[in-house]
Backbone as a chain_set.jsonl record, in Angstrom:
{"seq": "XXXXXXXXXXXXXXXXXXXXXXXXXXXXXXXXXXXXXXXXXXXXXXXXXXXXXXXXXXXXXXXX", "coords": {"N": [[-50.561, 104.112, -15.193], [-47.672, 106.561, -15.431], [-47.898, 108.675, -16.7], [-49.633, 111.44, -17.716], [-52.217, 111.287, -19.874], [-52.79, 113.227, -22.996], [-54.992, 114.875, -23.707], [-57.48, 115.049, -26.376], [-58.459, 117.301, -27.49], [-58.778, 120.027, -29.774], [-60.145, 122.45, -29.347], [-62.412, 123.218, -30.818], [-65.177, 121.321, -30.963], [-67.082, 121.215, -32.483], [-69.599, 119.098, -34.674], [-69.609, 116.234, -36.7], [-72.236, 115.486, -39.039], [-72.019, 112.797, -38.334], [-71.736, 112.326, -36.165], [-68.867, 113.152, -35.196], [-66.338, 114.797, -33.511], [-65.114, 117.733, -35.996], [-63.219, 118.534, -35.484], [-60.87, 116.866, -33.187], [-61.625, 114.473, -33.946], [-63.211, 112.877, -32.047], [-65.95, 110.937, -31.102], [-68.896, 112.125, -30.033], [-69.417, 111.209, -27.319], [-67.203, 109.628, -26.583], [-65.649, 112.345, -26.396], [-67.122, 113.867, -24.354], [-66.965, 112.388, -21.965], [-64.349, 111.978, -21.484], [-62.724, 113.017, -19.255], [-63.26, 111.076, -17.298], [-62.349, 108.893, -17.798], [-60.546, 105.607, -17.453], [-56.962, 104.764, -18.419], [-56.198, 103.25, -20.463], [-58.59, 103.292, -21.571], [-58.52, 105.664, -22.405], [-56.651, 105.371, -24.094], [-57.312, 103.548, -25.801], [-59.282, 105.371, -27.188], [-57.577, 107.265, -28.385], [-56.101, 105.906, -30.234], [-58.517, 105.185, -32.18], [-59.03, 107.984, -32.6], [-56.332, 108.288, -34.56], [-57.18, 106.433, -36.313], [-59.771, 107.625, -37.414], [-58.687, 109.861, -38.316], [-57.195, 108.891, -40.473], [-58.775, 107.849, -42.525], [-60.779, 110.058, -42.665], [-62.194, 112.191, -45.174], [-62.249, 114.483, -45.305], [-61.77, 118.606, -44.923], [-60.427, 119.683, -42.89], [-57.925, 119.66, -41.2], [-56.479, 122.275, -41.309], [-57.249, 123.392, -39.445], [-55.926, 121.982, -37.005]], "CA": [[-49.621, 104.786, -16.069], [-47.594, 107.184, -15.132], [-47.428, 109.526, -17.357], [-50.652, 111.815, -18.449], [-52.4, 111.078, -21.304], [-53.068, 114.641, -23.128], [-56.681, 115.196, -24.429], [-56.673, 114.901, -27.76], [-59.333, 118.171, -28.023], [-58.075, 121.464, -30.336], [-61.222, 123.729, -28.913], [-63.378, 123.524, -32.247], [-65.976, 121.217, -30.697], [-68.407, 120.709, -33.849], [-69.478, 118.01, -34.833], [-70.623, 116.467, -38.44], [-73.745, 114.432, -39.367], [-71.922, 111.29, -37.377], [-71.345, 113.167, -34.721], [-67.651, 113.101, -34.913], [-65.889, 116.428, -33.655], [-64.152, 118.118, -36.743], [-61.224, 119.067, -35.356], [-60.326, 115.955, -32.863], [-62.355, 113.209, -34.442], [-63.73, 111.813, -30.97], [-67.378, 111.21, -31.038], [-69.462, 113.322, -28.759], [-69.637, 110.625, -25.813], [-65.659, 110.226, -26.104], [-65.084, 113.747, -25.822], [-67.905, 114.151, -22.897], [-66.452, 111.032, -20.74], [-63.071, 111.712, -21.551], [-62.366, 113.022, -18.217], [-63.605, 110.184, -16.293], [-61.748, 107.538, -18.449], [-58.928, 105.395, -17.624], [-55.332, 105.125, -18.722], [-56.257, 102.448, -21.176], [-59.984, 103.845, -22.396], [-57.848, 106.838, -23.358], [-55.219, 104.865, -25.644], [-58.459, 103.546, -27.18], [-59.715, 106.711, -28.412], [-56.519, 108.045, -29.65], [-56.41, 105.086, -31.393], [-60.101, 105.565, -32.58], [-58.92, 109.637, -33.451], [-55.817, 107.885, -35.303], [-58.189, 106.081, -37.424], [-60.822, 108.146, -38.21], [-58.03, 111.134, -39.447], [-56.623, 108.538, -41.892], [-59.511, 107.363, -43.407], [-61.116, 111.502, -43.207], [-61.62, 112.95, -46.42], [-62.84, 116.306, -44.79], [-60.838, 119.494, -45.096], [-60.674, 120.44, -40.983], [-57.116, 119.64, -41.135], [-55.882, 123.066, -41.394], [-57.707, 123.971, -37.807], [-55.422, 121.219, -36.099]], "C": [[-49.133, 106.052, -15.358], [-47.16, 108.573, -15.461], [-49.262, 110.205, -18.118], [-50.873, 111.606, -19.852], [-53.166, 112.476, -21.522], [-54.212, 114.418, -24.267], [-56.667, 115.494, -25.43], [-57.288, 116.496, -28.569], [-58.402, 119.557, -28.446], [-59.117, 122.511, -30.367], [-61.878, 124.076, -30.126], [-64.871, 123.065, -31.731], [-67.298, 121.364, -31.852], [-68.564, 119.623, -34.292], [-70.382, 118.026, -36.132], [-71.856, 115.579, -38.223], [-73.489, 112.987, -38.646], [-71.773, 111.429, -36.287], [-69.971, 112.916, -34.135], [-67.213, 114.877, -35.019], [-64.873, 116.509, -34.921], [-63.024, 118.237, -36.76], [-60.692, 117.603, -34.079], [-60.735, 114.81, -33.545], [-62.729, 112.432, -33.516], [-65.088, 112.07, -31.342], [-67.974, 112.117, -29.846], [-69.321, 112.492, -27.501], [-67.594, 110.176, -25.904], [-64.805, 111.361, -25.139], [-65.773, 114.194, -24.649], [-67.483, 113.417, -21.879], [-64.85, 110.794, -20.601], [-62.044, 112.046, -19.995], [-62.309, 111.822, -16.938], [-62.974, 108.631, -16.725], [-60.721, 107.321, -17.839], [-57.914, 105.002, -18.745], [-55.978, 104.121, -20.431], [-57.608, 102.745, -22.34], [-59.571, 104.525, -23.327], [-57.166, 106.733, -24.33], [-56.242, 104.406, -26.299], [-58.652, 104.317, -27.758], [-58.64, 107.164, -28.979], [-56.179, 106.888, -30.481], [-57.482, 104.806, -32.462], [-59.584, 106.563, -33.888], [-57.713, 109.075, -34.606], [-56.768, 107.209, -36.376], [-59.01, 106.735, -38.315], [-60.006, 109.17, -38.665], [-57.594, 110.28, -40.841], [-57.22, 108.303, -42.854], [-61.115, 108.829, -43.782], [-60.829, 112.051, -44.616], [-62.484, 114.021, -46.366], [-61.521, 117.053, -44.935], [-60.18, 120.343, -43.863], [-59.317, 120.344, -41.362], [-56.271, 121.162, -40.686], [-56.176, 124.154, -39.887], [-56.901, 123.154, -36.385], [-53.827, 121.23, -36.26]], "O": [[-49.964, 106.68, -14.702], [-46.42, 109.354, -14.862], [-49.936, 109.507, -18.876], [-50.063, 111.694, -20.774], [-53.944, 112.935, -20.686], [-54.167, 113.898, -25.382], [-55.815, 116.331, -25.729], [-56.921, 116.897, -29.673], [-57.548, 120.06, -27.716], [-59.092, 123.386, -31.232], [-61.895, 125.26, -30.462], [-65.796, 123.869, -31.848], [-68.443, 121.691, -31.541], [-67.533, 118.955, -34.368], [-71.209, 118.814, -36.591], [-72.231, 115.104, -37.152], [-74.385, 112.18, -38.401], [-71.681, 110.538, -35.442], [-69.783, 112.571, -32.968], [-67.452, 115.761, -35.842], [-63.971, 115.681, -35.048], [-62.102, 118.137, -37.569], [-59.549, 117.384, -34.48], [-59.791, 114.033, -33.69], [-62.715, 111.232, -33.79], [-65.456, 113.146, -31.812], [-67.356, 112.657, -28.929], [-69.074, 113.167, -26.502], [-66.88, 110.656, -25.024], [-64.058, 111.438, -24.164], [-65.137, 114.901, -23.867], [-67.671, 113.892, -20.759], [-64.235, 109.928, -19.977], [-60.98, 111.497, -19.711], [-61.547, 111.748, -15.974], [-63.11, 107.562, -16.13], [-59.918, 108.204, -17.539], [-58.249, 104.985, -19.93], [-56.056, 104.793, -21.46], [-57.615, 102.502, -23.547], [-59.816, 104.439, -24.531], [-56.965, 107.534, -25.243], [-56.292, 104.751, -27.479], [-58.325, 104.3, -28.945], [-58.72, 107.5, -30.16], [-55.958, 107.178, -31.657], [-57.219, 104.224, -33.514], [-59.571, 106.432, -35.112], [-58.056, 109.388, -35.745], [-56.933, 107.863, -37.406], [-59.075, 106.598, -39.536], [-60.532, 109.66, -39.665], [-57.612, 110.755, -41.976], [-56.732, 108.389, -43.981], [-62.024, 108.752, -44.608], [-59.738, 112.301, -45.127], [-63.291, 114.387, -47.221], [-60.428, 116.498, -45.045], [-59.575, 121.412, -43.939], [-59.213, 121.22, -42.221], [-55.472, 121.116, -39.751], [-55.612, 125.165, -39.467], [-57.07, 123.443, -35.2], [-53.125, 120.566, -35.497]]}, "num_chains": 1, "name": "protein.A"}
């Protein structure tokens, strides 16, 4: 691909009882391996972080 894929992280870094970060919604081994992923790993997880915001009924929203 030739076009960067942009890290989906908004520098909150907390995570809840599933161990999904609050403010991106990647799990902790997402957001730790996200550097080393390719082009295609990466459209997984933002497809992942798409998911888990729609079906979030937390209040983080207002930090993103």
């Amino acid at each position: 691909m030739s076009e960067k894929i942009k890290n989906p992280c908004v520098d909150i870094c907390q995570y809840d009882e599933n161990q999904i970060c609050i403010g991106c919604k990647r799990t902790k081994t997402e957001a730790k391996t996200w550097w080393r992923l390719i082009d295609e790993e990466k459209l997984q997880i933002i497809e992942n972080v798409k998911k888990r915001k729609s079906e979030s009924t937390d209040y983080y929203g207002h930090y993103v």
